[in-house]
Residue, then its C-alpha position, 0 to 999 in steps of 0.5 A: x507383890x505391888x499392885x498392877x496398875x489397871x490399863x484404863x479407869x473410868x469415872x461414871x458409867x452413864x453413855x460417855x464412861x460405857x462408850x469409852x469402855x467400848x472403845x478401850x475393849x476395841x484397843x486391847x485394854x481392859x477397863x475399870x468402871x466406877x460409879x458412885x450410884x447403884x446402876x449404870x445409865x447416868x442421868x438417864x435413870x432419872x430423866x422421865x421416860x417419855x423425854x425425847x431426845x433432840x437427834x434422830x435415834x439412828x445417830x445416837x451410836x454406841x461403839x458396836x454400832x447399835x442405837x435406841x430401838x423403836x419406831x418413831x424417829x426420836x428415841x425416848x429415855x426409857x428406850x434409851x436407858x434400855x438400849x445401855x442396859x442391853x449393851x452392858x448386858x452383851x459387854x459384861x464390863x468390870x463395874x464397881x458400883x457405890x463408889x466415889x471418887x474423891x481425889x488422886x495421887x500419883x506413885x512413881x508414874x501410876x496414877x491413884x484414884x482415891x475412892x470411898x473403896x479405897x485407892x486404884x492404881x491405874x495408868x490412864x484415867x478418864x472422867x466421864x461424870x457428865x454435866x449433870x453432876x450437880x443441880x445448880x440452883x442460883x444462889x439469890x439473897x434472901x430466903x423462900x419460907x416454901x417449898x424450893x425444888x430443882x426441876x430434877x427432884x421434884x416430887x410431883x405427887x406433891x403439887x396441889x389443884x391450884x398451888x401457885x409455882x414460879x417455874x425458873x426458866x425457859x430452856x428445855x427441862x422448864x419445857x419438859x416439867x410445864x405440861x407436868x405442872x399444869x395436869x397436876x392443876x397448879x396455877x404457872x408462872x413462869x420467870x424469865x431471863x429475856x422476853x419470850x419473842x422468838x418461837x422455837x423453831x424445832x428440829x431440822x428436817x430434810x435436807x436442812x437437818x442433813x446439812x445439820x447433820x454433816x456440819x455437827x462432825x467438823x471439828x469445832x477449831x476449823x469454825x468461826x468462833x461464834x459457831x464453835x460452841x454453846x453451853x445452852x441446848x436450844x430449845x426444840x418445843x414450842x409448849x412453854x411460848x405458846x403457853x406464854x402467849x395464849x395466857x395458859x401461864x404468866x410471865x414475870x422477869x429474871x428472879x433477882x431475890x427471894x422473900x419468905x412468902x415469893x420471889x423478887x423479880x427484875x423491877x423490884x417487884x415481889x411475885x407470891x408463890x407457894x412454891x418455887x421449881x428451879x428448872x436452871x441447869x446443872x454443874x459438873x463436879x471437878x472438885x476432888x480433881x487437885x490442881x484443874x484449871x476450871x471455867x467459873x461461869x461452866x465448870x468445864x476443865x481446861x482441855x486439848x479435845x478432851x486431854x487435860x493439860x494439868x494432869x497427865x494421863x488423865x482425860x474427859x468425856x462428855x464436855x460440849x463441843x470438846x471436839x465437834x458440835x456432837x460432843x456432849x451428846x449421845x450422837x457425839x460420845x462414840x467418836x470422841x471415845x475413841x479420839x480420846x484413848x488413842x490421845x492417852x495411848 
Protein backbone atom coordinates (compact mmCIF):
# COMPACT_ATOMS: atom_id res chain seq x y z
CA UNK A 1 0.00 0.00 0.00
CA UNK A 2 1.46 3.42 -1.06
CA UNK A 3 2.35 5.67 1.73
CA UNK A 4 -0.25 8.21 2.74
CA UNK A 5 0.99 11.68 2.18
CA UNK A 6 0.91 13.68 5.66
CA UNK A 7 -1.49 16.91 5.56
CA UNK A 8 1.25 19.31 6.29
CA UNK A 9 5.17 19.12 7.06
CA UNK A 10 7.15 21.68 8.85
CA UNK A 11 10.67 22.30 8.43
CA UNK A 12 12.23 23.61 11.92
CA UNK A 13 10.75 23.41 15.07
CA UNK A 14 11.87 26.91 16.62
CA UNK A 15 8.57 29.40 17.34
CA UNK A 16 7.67 29.94 13.63
CA UNK A 17 7.57 25.83 12.78
CA UNK A 18 5.48 25.33 16.58
CA UNK A 19 3.14 28.06 15.63
CA UNK A 20 2.34 26.66 12.26
CA UNK A 21 1.95 23.50 14.08
CA UNK A 22 -0.63 25.17 16.35
CA UNK A 23 -2.27 26.64 13.73
CA UNK A 24 -2.48 23.59 11.27
CA UNK A 25 -3.83 21.49 14.72
CA UNK A 26 -6.56 24.54 14.61
CA UNK A 27 -7.52 23.43 10.83
CA UNK A 28 -7.98 19.48 11.46
CA UNK A 29 -4.60 18.50 10.06
CA UNK A 30 -2.15 16.75 11.70
CA UNK A 31 1.55 18.03 11.40
CA UNK A 32 5.00 16.40 10.75
CA UNK A 33 7.81 18.73 12.72
CA UNK A 34 11.27 18.11 11.40
CA UNK A 35 14.44 19.55 12.90
CA UNK A 36 17.94 18.94 12.17
CA UNK A 37 18.95 19.76 15.85
CA UNK A 38 18.06 17.62 18.96
CA UNK A 39 15.50 20.01 20.63
CA UNK A 40 12.72 22.28 19.64
CA UNK A 41 13.19 26.40 20.39
CA UNK A 42 15.60 27.14 17.39
CA UNK A 43 17.93 29.99 17.82
CA UNK A 44 16.60 30.52 21.33
CA UNK A 45 18.50 27.49 22.82
CA UNK A 46 21.77 29.42 21.79
CA UNK A 47 20.79 32.90 22.57
CA UNK A 48 22.24 33.92 26.16
CA UNK A 49 19.46 33.59 28.54
CA UNK A 50 19.70 37.28 29.94
CA UNK A 51 18.83 38.57 26.21
CA UNK A 52 15.71 40.85 26.27
CA UNK A 53 13.38 40.66 23.60
CA UNK A 54 12.84 43.99 21.63
CA UNK A 55 8.54 43.66 22.28
CA UNK A 56 6.59 43.78 25.43
CA UNK A 57 6.23 39.84 26.59
CA UNK A 58 2.21 40.20 26.26
CA UNK A 59 2.68 40.62 22.32
CA UNK A 60 5.00 37.62 21.92
CA UNK A 61 1.41 35.13 21.35
CA UNK A 62 1.45 31.51 20.51
CA UNK A 63 -1.70 30.31 18.61
CA UNK A 64 -3.18 29.27 22.23
CA UNK A 65 -2.85 32.57 23.47
CA UNK A 66 -0.03 32.17 25.91
CA UNK A 67 3.19 34.51 26.01
CA UNK A 68 6.49 34.39 28.08
CA UNK A 69 5.85 34.54 31.77
CA UNK A 70 7.45 36.72 34.17
CA UNK A 71 7.35 39.95 35.55
CA UNK A 72 9.43 42.79 33.84
CA UNK A 73 8.00 43.93 30.65
CA UNK A 74 10.17 42.28 28.22
CA UNK A 75 10.66 38.79 28.23
CA UNK A 76 14.25 37.37 28.41
CA UNK A 77 15.64 34.09 26.20
CA UNK A 78 15.49 31.86 29.03
CA UNK A 79 11.56 32.77 29.63
CA UNK A 80 11.22 32.60 26.19
CA UNK A 81 12.95 29.42 25.48
CA UNK A 82 10.74 27.80 28.71
CA UNK A 83 7.42 29.09 27.45
CA UNK A 84 8.01 27.10 23.96
CA UNK A 85 9.18 24.10 25.97
CA UNK A 86 5.96 24.47 27.95
CA UNK A 87 3.63 24.59 24.92
CA UNK A 88 5.36 21.63 23.15
CA UNK A 89 4.80 20.15 26.25
CA UNK A 90 0.80 20.75 26.58
CA UNK A 91 0.61 20.06 22.62
CA UNK A 92 2.69 16.60 22.10
CA UNK A 93 3.33 17.39 18.56
CA UNK A 94 4.86 14.80 16.14
CA UNK A 95 8.46 15.70 16.09
CA UNK A 96 11.40 14.09 14.25
CA UNK A 97 14.39 15.06 15.73
CA UNK A 98 18.09 15.01 14.03
CA UNK A 99 16.71 15.34 10.92
CA UNK A 100 17.97 17.45 7.64
CA UNK A 101 16.42 18.34 5.24
CA UNK A 102 18.29 18.35 1.87
CA UNK A 103 15.92 18.50 -0.98
CA UNK A 104 12.60 17.64 -2.72
CA UNK A 105 10.67 15.90 -5.61
CA UNK A 106 7.50 15.62 -6.66
CA UNK A 107 5.28 12.22 -7.12
CA UNK A 108 2.12 12.40 -8.87
CA UNK A 109 1.01 15.62 -7.26
CA UNK A 110 2.54 14.78 -3.62
CA UNK A 111 5.15 16.69 -2.50
CA UNK A 112 8.57 14.45 -1.18
CA UNK A 113 10.84 15.96 1.16
CA UNK A 114 14.03 14.49 0.86
CA UNK A 115 15.54 13.84 4.47
CA UNK A 116 18.76 12.40 6.17
CA UNK A 117 15.69 10.08 7.44
CA UNK A 118 14.67 9.18 4.21
CA UNK A 119 11.86 10.54 1.95
CA UNK A 120 8.28 12.02 3.24
CA UNK A 121 5.34 12.40 1.25
CA UNK A 122 3.12 14.96 2.30
CA UNK A 123 0.81 17.47 0.71
CA UNK A 124 1.88 20.87 1.70
CA UNK A 125 5.12 21.81 3.01
CA UNK A 126 6.28 24.87 4.96
CA UNK A 127 9.79 25.95 5.73
CA UNK A 128 10.14 27.54 8.82
CA UNK A 129 14.15 27.39 9.19
CA UNK A 130 14.51 30.98 10.60
CA UNK A 131 16.96 33.72 9.46
CA UNK A 132 19.43 32.39 11.74
CA UNK A 133 20.00 29.37 9.49
CA UNK A 134 23.66 30.50 8.97
CA UNK A 135 26.34 32.89 10.22
CA UNK A 136 27.37 34.92 7.94
CA UNK A 137 30.84 36.14 7.92
CA UNK A 138 31.95 38.44 5.07
CA UNK A 139 34.22 36.88 2.87
CA UNK A 140 37.35 39.48 2.92
CA UNK A 141 40.59 39.12 0.90
CA UNK A 142 43.24 38.27 2.92
CA UNK A 143 43.72 35.68 5.84
CA UNK A 144 43.56 36.44 10.05
CA UNK A 145 46.56 34.22 11.55
CA UNK A 146 44.30 34.65 15.01
CA UNK A 147 41.72 33.45 16.08
CA UNK A 148 38.30 34.49 14.05
CA UNK A 149 34.56 33.86 15.63
CA UNK A 150 31.12 34.56 14.56
CA UNK A 151 29.59 36.33 17.60
CA UNK A 152 27.03 33.23 17.83
CA UNK A 153 30.13 30.49 18.69
CA UNK A 154 32.24 32.37 20.46
CA UNK A 155 33.80 30.49 23.56
CA UNK A 156 33.94 33.43 26.02
CA UNK A 157 35.86 31.37 28.31
CA UNK A 158 38.47 31.78 25.88
CA UNK A 159 39.08 35.88 26.34
CA UNK A 160 42.39 36.79 28.13
CA UNK A 161 42.64 39.81 30.68
CA UNK A 162 43.94 42.57 28.12
CA UNK A 163 43.73 40.20 24.66
CA UNK A 164 42.75 43.07 21.92
CA UNK A 165 39.28 42.01 19.98
CA UNK A 166 38.15 43.90 16.92
CA UNK A 167 34.23 43.47 17.29
CA UNK A 168 32.66 43.73 13.66
CA UNK A 169 29.59 45.85 13.99
CA UNK A 170 27.20 47.98 15.77
CA UNK A 171 23.64 46.26 15.55
CA UNK A 172 22.43 44.42 18.38
CA UNK A 173 24.32 41.02 18.87
CA UNK A 174 27.75 43.22 18.64
CA UNK A 175 25.52 45.54 21.58
CA UNK A 176 24.86 42.22 23.40
CA UNK A 177 28.69 40.60 23.30
CA UNK A 178 30.57 44.46 24.29
CA UNK A 179 29.65 44.32 27.78
CA UNK A 180 30.52 40.54 27.47
CA UNK A 181 33.95 41.12 26.18
CA UNK A 182 34.61 43.97 28.54
CA UNK A 183 33.90 41.74 32.11
CA UNK A 184 36.18 39.23 30.52
CA UNK A 185 38.92 42.43 30.70
CA UNK A 186 39.79 42.51 27.04
CA UNK A 187 40.64 45.53 25.54
CA UNK A 188 37.76 46.64 22.52
CA UNK A 189 37.76 47.85 19.12
CA UNK A 190 34.93 48.17 17.69
CA UNK A 191 34.51 48.46 13.55
CA UNK A 192 32.27 50.39 12.19
CA UNK A 193 30.02 50.69 8.64
CA UNK A 194 29.36 54.59 9.19
CA UNK A 195 30.07 56.92 11.89
CA UNK A 196 28.56 56.27 15.15
CA UNK A 197 26.46 60.00 15.45
CA UNK A 198 23.16 58.85 16.39
CA UNK A 199 22.09 57.63 19.66
CA UNK A 200 19.77 54.62 19.92
CA UNK A 201 16.64 55.93 20.91
CA UNK A 202 15.24 52.61 22.41
CA UNK A 203 11.67 51.38 22.59
CA UNK A 204 8.60 53.51 22.42
CA UNK A 205 6.70 53.69 25.32
CA UNK A 206 3.44 55.17 25.94
CA UNK A 207 1.12 56.29 23.64
CA UNK A 208 4.08 56.17 21.17
CA UNK A 209 4.70 52.62 21.55
CA UNK A 210 0.83 51.71 21.00
CA UNK A 211 0.62 53.76 17.76
CA UNK A 212 4.09 51.41 17.27
CA UNK A 213 1.98 48.70 18.12
CA UNK A 214 -1.18 49.12 16.09
CA UNK A 215 0.69 50.54 12.69
CA UNK A 216 3.15 47.10 12.89
CA UNK A 217 -0.38 44.88 12.11
CA UNK A 218 -1.06 46.86 8.56
CA UNK A 219 -0.33 44.86 5.95
CA UNK A 220 3.11 46.06 4.47
CA UNK A 221 1.48 46.43 0.62
CA UNK A 222 -1.02 49.00 1.87
CA UNK A 223 2.45 51.40 3.14
CA UNK A 224 4.82 53.54 1.37
CA UNK A 225 7.51 51.79 0.11
CA UNK A 226 10.04 53.13 2.30
CA UNK A 227 7.98 51.96 5.53
CA UNK A 228 7.28 48.52 3.92
CA UNK A 229 10.44 46.93 5.21
CA UNK A 230 14.04 46.57 6.66
CA UNK A 231 16.15 43.52 6.97
CA UNK A 232 18.18 45.36 9.96
CA UNK A 233 16.57 45.37 13.92
CA UNK A 234 17.38 48.80 15.17
CA UNK A 235 19.11 48.79 17.78
CA UNK A 236 17.55 49.36 21.08
CA UNK A 237 20.75 49.80 23.78
CA UNK A 238 22.73 52.73 23.86
CA UNK A 239 25.77 50.60 25.53
CA UNK A 240 27.85 50.29 22.28
CA UNK A 241 27.43 54.46 21.52
CA UNK A 242 28.00 55.50 24.88
CA UNK A 243 31.14 53.08 25.05
CA UNK A 244 32.06 54.76 21.58
CA UNK A 245 31.83 58.22 23.01
CA UNK A 246 33.28 57.82 26.62
CA UNK A 247 36.57 56.14 25.34
CA UNK A 248 35.67 52.60 27.31
CA UNK A 249 36.65 51.28 23.41
CA UNK A 250 38.02 52.53 20.01
CA UNK A 251 36.46 52.87 16.85
CA UNK A 252 38.05 52.14 13.41
CA UNK A 253 36.12 52.26 10.12
CA UNK A 254 34.49 49.05 7.91
CA UNK A 255 37.06 46.24 7.77
CA UNK A 256 37.74 45.99 4.04
CA UNK A 257 40.70 43.05 4.39
CA UNK A 258 42.31 41.06 6.50
CA UNK A 259 46.19 40.63 7.51
CA UNK A 260 47.90 37.86 9.48
CA UNK A 261 48.51 39.61 12.37
CA UNK A 262 44.91 42.31 12.09
CA UNK A 263 42.71 43.82 9.97
CA UNK A 264 42.43 46.33 7.25
CA UNK A 265 40.32 48.86 7.46
CA UNK A 266 38.68 51.80 5.21
CA UNK A 267 41.68 54.13 4.60
CA UNK A 268 44.17 51.58 4.23
CA UNK A 269 44.97 51.41 7.68
CA UNK A 270 46.11 47.90 9.28
CA UNK A 271 44.52 47.56 12.93
CA UNK A 272 46.63 44.60 15.09
CA UNK A 273 44.20 42.33 17.13
CA UNK A 274 44.80 39.12 18.74
CA UNK A 275 41.26 38.22 17.71
CA UNK A 276 38.45 39.06 15.57
CA UNK A 277 34.49 38.49 16.75
CA UNK A 278 32.23 38.85 13.57
CA UNK A 279 29.32 40.05 15.21
CA UNK A 280 27.51 40.46 11.04
CA UNK A 281 24.46 38.68 11.13
CA UNK A 282 23.06 35.77 9.69
CA UNK A 283 21.73 34.11 6.17
CA UNK A 284 19.10 31.88 5.90
CA UNK A 285 19.60 28.46 3.88
CA UNK A 286 17.36 27.61 0.83
CA UNK A 287 19.90 26.02 -0.80
CA UNK A 288 18.48 22.38 -0.89
CA UNK A 289 15.19 23.91 -2.25
CA UNK A 290 15.91 23.34 -6.49
CA UNK A 291 14.36 25.98 -8.55
CA UNK A 292 13.90 29.27 -5.99
CA UNK A 293 14.07 32.69 -6.99
CA UNK A 294 16.48 33.80 -4.07
CA UNK A 295 17.41 37.44 -3.14
CA UNK A 296 21.68 37.50 -3.06
CA UNK A 297 22.15 40.32 -1.05
CA UNK A 298 19.14 38.81 1.99
CA UNK A 299 18.69 34.99 1.22
CA UNK A 300 14.83 35.88 1.38
CA UNK A 301 13.04 33.52 -1.46
CA UNK A 302 10.65 34.99 -3.53
CA UNK A 303 7.06 34.90 -2.03
CA UNK A 304 3.20 36.20 -2.29
CA UNK A 305 2.83 36.58 1.96
CA UNK A 306 4.61 33.65 2.59
CA UNK A 307 3.44 31.30 -0.63
CA UNK A 308 6.00 30.64 -3.06
CA UNK A 309 5.32 31.33 -6.45
CA UNK A 310 8.13 28.71 -7.78
CA UNK A 311 7.14 25.69 -5.91
CA UNK A 312 3.32 24.86 -5.29
CA UNK A 313 2.22 23.74 -2.16
CA UNK A 314 5.17 24.92 -0.63
CA UNK A 315 5.19 28.12 2.02
CA UNK A 316 7.53 30.20 4.32
CA UNK A 317 7.32 31.37 7.74
CA UNK A 318 9.41 33.75 9.78
CA UNK A 319 10.59 35.97 6.60
CA UNK A 320 10.75 39.82 7.90
CA UNK A 321 7.82 41.85 6.67
CA UNK A 322 6.42 38.71 4.91
CA UNK A 323 3.06 40.13 5.78
CA UNK A 324 3.23 43.00 8.17
CA UNK A 325 6.27 44.98 10.05
CA UNK A 326 5.45 41.95 12.72
CA UNK A 327 6.50 39.29 10.43
CA UNK A 328 9.86 37.83 11.33
CA UNK A 329 9.02 38.32 15.01
CA UNK A 330 7.88 36.35 18.03
CA UNK A 331 4.95 39.28 18.06
CA UNK A 332 4.50 38.34 14.32
CA UNK A 333 4.49 34.39 14.02
CA UNK A 334 0.89 33.34 15.26
CA UNK A 335 -0.79 35.69 12.66
CA UNK A 336 0.96 35.15 9.92
CA UNK A 337 0.70 30.97 10.50
CA UNK A 338 -2.67 31.05 10.26
CA UNK A 339 -2.88 33.36 6.95
CA UNK A 340 -0.39 31.19 5.69
CA UNK A 341 -2.34 27.51 5.73
CA UNK A 342 -5.10 28.85 4.99
CA UNK A 343 -3.30 30.09 1.54
CA UNK A 344 -1.95 26.27 1.31
CA UNK A 345 -5.63 24.99 1.98
Amino acid sequence: MAERPRDLVIVGAGPAGLCAAGAARARGWEPLIVERGQRTGGAWQHIRPDLRCLSDRNHDLLPDGSYPAGETLRATAADVLAWLDRYVDRQSFDLSFGVDANGLRRDDGVIRLVTTAGEIATRRLLVATGEYSRPLVPDLPGSFGGPATHACTLDLDAIQPDEHVLLVGTGNSATDMLPRLLARRARVTVSVRSPLEERPEGLATGPKARLKWEASALPVRLLPPRLRCTDRVEAIDAVLFDAVEQGTVGSVREVIGLEDRGARVGGGTVVPVDRIVWATGYRRDFSWLPGLSIDPTTGVPEHREGLSPDLRGVAFLGLPCMRTRRSGFLRGFADDAAAVLNGLS
